[in-house]
Structures are given as C-alpha cells and as structure tokens.
C-alpha positions as a LaTeX table, in Angstrom:
\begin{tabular}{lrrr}
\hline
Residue & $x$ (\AA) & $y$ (\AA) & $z$ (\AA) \\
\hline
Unk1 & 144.73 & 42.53 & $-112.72$ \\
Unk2 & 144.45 & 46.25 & $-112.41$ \\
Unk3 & 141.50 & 47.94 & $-114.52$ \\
Unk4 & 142.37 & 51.05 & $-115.84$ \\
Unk5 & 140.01 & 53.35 & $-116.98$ \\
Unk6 & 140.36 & 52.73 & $-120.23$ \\
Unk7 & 139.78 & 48.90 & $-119.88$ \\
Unk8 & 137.69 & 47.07 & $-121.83$ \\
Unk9 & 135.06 & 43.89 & $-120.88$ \\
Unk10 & 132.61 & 42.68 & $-123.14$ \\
Unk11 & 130.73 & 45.64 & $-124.87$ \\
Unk12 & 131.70 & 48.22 & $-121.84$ \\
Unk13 & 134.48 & 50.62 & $-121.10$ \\
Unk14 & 135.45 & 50.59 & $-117.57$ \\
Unk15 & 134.66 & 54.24 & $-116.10$ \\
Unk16 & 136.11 & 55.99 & $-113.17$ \\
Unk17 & 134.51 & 58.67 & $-111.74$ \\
Unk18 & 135.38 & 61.13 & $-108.30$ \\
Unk19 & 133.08 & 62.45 & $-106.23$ \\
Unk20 & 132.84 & 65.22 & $-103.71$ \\
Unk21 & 129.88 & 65.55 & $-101.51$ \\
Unk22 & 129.79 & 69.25 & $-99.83$ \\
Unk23 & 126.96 & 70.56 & $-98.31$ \\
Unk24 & 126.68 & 74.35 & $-97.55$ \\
Unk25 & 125.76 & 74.29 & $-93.72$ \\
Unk26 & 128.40 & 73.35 & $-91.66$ \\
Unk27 & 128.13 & 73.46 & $-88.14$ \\
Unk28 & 131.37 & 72.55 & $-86.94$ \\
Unk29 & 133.21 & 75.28 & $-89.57$ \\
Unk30 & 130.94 & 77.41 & $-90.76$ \\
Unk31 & 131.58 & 77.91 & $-94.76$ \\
Unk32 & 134.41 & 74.89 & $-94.48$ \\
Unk33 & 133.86 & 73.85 & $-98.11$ \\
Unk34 & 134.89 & 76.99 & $-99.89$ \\
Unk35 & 137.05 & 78.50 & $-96.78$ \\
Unk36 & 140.71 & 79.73 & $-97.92$ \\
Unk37 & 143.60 & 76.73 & $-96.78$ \\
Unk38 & 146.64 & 78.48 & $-97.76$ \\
Unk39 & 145.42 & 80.54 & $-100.68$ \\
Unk40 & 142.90 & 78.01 & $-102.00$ \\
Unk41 & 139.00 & 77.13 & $-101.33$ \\
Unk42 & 139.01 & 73.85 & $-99.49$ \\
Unk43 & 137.64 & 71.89 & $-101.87$ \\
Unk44 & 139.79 & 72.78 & $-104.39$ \\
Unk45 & 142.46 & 69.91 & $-103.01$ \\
Unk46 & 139.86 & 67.47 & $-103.51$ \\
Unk47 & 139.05 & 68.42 & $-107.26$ \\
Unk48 & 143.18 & 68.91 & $-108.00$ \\
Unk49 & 144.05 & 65.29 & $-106.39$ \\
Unk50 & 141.16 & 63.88 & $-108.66$ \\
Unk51 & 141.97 & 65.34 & $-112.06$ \\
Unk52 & 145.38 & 64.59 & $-111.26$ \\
Unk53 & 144.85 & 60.46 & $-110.59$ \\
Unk54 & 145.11 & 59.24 & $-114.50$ \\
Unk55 & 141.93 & 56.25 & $-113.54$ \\
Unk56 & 139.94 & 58.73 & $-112.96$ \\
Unk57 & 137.87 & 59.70 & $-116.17$ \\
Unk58 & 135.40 & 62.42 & $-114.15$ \\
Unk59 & 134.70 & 64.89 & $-111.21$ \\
Unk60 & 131.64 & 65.47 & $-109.56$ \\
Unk61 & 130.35 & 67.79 & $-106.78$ \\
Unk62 & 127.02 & 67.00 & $-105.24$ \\
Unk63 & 126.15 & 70.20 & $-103.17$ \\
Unk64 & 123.15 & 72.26 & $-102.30$ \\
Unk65 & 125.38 & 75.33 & $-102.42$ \\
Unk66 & 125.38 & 77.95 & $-105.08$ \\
Unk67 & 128.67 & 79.28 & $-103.93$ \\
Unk68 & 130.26 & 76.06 & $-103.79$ \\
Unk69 & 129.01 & 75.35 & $-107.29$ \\
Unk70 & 130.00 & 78.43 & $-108.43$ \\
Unk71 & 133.50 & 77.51 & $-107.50$ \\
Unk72 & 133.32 & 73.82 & $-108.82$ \\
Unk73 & 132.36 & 74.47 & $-111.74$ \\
Unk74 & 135.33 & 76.82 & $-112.06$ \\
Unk75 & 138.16 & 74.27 & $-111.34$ \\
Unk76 & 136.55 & 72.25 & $-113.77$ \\
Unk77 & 134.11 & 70.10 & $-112.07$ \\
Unk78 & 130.39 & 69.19 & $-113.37$ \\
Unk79 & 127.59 & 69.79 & $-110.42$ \\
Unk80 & 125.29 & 67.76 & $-109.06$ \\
Unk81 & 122.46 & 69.50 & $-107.44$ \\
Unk82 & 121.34 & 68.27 & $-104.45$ \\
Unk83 & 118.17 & 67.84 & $-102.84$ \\
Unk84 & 117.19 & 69.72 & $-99.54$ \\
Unk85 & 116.26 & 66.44 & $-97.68$ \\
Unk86 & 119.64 & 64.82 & $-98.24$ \\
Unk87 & 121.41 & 68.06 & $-97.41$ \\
Unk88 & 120.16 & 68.07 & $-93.64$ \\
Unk89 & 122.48 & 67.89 & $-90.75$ \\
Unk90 & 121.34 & 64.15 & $-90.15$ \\
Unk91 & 120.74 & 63.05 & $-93.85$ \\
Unk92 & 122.92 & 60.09 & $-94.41$ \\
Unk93 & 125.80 & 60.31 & $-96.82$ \\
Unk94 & 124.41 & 57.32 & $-98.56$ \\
Unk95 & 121.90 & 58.63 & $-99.40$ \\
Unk96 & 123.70 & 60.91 & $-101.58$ \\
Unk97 & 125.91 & 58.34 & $-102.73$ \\
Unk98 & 123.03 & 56.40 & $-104.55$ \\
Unk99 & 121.03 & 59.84 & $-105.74$ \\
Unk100 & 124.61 & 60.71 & $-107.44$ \\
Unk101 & 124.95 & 57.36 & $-109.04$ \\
Unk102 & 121.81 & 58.03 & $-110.27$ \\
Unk103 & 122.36 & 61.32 & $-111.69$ \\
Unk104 & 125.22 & 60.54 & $-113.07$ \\
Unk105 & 123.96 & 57.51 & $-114.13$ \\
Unk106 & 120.89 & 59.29 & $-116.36$ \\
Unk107 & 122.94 & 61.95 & $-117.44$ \\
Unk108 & 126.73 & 60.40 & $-118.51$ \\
Unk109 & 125.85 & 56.79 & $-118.51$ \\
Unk110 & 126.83 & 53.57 & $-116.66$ \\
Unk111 & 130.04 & 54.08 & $-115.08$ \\
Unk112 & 131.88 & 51.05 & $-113.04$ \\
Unk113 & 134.09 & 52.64 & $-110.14$ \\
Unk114 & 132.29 & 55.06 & $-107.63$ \\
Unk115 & 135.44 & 57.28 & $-105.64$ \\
Unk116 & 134.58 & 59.57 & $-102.83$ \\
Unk117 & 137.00 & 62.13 & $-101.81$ \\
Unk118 & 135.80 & 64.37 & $-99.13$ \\
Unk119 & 136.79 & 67.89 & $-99.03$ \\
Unk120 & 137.66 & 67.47 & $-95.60$ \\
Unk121 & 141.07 & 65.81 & $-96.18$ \\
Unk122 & 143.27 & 67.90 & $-98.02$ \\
Unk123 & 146.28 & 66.45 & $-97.46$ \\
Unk124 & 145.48 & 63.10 & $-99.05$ \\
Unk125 & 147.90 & 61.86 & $-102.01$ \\
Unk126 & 147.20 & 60.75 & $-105.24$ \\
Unk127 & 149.10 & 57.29 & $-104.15$ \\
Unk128 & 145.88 & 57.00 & $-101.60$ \\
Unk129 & 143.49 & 57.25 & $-103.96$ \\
Unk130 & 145.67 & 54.89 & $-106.61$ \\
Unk131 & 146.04 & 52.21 & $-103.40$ \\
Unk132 & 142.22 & 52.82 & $-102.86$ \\
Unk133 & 141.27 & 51.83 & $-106.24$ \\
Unk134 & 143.77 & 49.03 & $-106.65$ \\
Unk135 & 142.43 & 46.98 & $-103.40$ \\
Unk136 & 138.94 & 47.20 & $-105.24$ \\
Unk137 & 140.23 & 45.96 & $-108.31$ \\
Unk138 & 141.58 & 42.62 & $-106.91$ \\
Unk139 & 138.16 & 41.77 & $-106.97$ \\
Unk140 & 138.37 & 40.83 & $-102.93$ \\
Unk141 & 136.36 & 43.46 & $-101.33$ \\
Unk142 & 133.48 & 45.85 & $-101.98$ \\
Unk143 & 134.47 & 49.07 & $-100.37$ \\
Unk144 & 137.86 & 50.32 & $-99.75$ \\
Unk145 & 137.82 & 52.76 & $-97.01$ \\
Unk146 & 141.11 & 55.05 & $-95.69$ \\
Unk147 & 142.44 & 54.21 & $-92.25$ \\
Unk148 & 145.26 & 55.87 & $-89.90$ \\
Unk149 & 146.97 & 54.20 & $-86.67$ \\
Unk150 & 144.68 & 56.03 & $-83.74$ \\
Unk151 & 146.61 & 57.74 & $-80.91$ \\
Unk152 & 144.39 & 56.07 & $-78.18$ \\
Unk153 & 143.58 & 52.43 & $-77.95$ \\
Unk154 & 139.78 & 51.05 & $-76.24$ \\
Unk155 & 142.28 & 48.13 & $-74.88$ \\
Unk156 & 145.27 & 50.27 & $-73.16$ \\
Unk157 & 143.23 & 54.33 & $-72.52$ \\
Unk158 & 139.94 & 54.85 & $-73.38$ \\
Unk159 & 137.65 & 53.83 & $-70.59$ \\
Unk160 & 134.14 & 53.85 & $-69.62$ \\
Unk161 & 132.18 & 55.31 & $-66.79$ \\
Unk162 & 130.62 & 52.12 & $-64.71$ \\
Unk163 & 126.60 & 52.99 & $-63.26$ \\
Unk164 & 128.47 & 53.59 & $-60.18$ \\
Unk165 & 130.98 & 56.27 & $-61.22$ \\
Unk166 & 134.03 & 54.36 & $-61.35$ \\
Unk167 & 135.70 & 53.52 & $-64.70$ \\
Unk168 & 136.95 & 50.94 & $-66.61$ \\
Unk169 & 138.94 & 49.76 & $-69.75$ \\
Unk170 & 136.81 & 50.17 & $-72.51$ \\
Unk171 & 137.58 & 46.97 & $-74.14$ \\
Unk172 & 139.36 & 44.46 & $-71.54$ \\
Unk173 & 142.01 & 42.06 & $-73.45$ \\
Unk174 & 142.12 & 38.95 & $-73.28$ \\
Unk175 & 145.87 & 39.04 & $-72.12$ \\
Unk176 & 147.30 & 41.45 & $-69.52$ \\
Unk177 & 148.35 & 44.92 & $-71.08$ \\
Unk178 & 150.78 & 47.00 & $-68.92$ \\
Unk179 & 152.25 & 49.36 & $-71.96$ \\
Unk180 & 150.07 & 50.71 & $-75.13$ \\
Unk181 & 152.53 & 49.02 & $-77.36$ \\
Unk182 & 151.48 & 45.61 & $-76.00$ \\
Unk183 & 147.45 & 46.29 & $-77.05$ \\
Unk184 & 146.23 & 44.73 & $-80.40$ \\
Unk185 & 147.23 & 47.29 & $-82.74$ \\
Unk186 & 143.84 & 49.75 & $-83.59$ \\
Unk187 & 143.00 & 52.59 & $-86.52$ \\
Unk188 & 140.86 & 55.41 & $-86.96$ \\
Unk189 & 138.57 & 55.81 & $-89.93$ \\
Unk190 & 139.46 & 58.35 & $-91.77$ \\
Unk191 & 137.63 & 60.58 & $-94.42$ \\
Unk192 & 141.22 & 60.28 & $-97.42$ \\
Unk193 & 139.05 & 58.27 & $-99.72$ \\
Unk194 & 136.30 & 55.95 & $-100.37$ \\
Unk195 & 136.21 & 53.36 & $-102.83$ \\
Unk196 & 133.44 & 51.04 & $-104.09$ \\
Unk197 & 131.64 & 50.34 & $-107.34$ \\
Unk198 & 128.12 & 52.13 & $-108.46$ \\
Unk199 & 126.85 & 48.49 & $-108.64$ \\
Unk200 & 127.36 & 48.26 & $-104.57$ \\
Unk201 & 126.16 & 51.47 & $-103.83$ \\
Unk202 & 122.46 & 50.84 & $-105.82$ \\
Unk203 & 122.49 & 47.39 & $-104.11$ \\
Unk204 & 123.62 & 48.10 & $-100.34$ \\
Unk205 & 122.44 & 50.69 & $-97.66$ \\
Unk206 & 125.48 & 51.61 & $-96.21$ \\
Unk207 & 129.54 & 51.30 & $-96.12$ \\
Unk208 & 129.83 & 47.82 & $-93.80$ \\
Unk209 & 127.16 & 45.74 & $-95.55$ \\
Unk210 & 129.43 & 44.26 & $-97.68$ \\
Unk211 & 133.37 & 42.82 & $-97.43$ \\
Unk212 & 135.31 & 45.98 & $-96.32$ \\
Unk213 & 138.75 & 46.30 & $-97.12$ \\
Unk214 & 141.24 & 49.51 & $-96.36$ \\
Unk215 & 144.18 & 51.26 & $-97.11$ \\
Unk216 & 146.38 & 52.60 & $-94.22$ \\
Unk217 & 146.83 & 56.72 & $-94.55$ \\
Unk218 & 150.19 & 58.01 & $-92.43$ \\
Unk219 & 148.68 & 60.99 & $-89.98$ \\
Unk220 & 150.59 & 63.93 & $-92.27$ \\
Unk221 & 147.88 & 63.16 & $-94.96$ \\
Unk222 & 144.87 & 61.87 & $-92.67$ \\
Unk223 & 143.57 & 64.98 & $-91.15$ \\
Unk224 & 139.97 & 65.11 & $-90.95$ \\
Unk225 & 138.46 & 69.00 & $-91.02$ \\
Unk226 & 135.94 & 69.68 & $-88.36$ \\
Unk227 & 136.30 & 72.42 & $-86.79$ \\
Unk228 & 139.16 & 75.42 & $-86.72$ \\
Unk229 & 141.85 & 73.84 & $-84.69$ \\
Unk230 & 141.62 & 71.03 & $-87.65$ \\
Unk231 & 141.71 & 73.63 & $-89.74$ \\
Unk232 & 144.77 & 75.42 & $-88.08$ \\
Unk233 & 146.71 & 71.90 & $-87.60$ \\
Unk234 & 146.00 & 71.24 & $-91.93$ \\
Unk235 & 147.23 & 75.05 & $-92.65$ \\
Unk236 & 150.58 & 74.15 & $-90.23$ \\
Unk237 & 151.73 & 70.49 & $-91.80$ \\
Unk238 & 150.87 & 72.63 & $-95.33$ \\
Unk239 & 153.45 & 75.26 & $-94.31$ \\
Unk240 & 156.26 & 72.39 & $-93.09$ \\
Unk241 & 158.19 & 69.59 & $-94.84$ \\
Unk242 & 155.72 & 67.03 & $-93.55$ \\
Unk243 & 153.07 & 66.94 & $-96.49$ \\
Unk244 & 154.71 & 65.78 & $-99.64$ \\
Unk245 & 152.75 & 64.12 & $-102.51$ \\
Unk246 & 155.70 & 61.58 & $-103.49$ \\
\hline
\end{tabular}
C-alpha cells in the first residue's frame, strides 16, 4: 500500500518532506547552485520538481550560503542554516542529512519520509521522485537511491594498471566476455533522488548500512553537474526534444 502524505496511522499523519543540500563553495563549478541553466538558478529545478510531486508536504534547503538562501527562500522554500563544519569540502553529506532531520525535526515536528533531491540533477522527473518514494513505501528497503545504465562496464573496459605496468580487466568474469553486451549488465549512481525515512537517517551512518533498493533513471534525466561541460551537456538536452517530464 502506497502512503500518501496525507495518510493516517495511529495518532500520526504521514509527512513528506524534500530536501536540497547546497553548499556555497564549489570547486568543480564555482557558484553551481545559483548559476543561470537556461534562464533559471540551478536550484530552482530542484525546488519546482518538489512542490510539484503532490506527497510531498515541504521543501527545505540546507546551505551555508546567503545568496543561495536568498534565492530559496524566494521560490518558496524554508532554509536551513548550516553549520561551517558540515559545509567543508570533505564533510559528509550525512552528516547534513541527520542535522536537517533534526532541525526540521525541532522546528516543524516529526515527519516520516526524508527525500533528497540534489540541485545537481535538473533534468530529473517528477515520475523519479514518485517511483523513489513508492519503492520505500512497499516497506522492502530502507533507502531508495537513483541509478542509470553506465557507458563502461569493470567486466568488458575499465581496467587496472598491474605493479608491473601492464593492465588488466578490472573485474574478470566468471565466463568469457568477447562483446560489452555479453558482461553482467552494470549502473551508475546517480544524484536524481534519494529516498529514505528520518527514522533511518537518526539510526544509520551512511546510505549502504541498511537494505538498498533503486529506481533506474534513463541518461536524458540522469545528468550529474560537476563541472561546465556537465553544465553545457544539461543546457543542450534542455534546448532539444530529449527532456520531457511525461
């Protein structure tokens, strides 16, 4: 059974709530959160796609960023302020998970679903976020991560180099594979969307300690922003016939 957000069990309404987690100092892109994709800040796709998804009763940006602030709280987001330490180009992102559950927590109440939606995917849909949050509800897994079929396989091209220079299949199969089609069939992780439960997030220290379960993302709506030629390839697919929100 699907829980909606406006499900009730016991004494409790079951609560949805997005967040985005954007820190001002990119290296990568400098400025990426807030940086114009064809005529809107970045981070504005992630706040549209999550007031748009009916489950989801809230929006959130964690940031230590007055200028991304600034601009979250004018598409209608509430802030999260967020400490220097977990802000740090090697703070963990869990870290900020579990200080936003908190937050949240102390300032709106106990909420049941936990969403992440990175502002580095853009091109998700609101039918990745809706599959995201309907694996978690069948009560199977803990987190829902986004995956997309990767263009290079560790069992077909991606080797190794050996302490002697040569190189070697990174992972060797147990069968013989002559063509890429032939190699057990791989994915990328991507950054679409993250779904999980506050509960998980208090208890658990980081995505693969519990049962992980994911939702496959086609490539037109899996790019992850990094650095400008990301940047370039999410303004181009914006601009064609390949991104559609169906």
């Amino acid at each position: 059974m699907t829980l909606r957000s406006d499900t009730i069990i016991g004494d409790h309404t079951i609560k949805t709530f997005a967040f985005i987690f954007a820190r001002g100092g990119s290296k990568g892109l400098p400025g990426k959160n807030t940086k114009i994709l064809n005529g809107k800040p970045l981070i504005e796709y992630s706040i549209n796609v999550a007031k748009e998804v009916s489950e989801i009763d809230d929006v959130f940006v964690s940031t230590d960023c007055d200028n991304i602030a600034e601009v979250a709280l004018r598409l209608g987001a509430k802030v999260i302020e967020r400490p220097p330490e977990l802000a740090a180009d090697d703070s963990p992102e869990w870290l900020s998970w579990q200080h936003a559950v908190d937050y949240v927590t102390q300032k709106f109440g106990t909420f049941h679903r936990f969403v992440s939606l990175p502002t580095t995917s853009p091109l998700r849909g609101r039918q990745d976020v809706r599959a995201a949050l309907n694996k978690i509800d069948s009560g199977s897994s803990d987190i829902c991560i986004s995956i997309t079929p990767a263009n290079r396989s560790p069992y077909f091209n991606m080797v190794r180099f050996l302490p002697d220079q040569s190189v070697e299949i990174l992972n060797t199969p147990r069968t013989s594979v002559d063509r890429r089609q032939d190699s057990p069939e791989v994915f990328d992780i991507t950054t679409v969307v993250y779904a999980t439960t506050a509960q998980f997030i208090n208890e658990n220290q980081s995505i693969f300690s519990g049962r992980v379960t994911a939702v496959v993302v086609p490539k037109n709506r899996a790019i992850d922003i990094d650095d400008i030629h990301d940047f370039i390839c999410a303004e181009a697919i914006l601009n064609s016939e390949l991104c559609n929100d169906t």
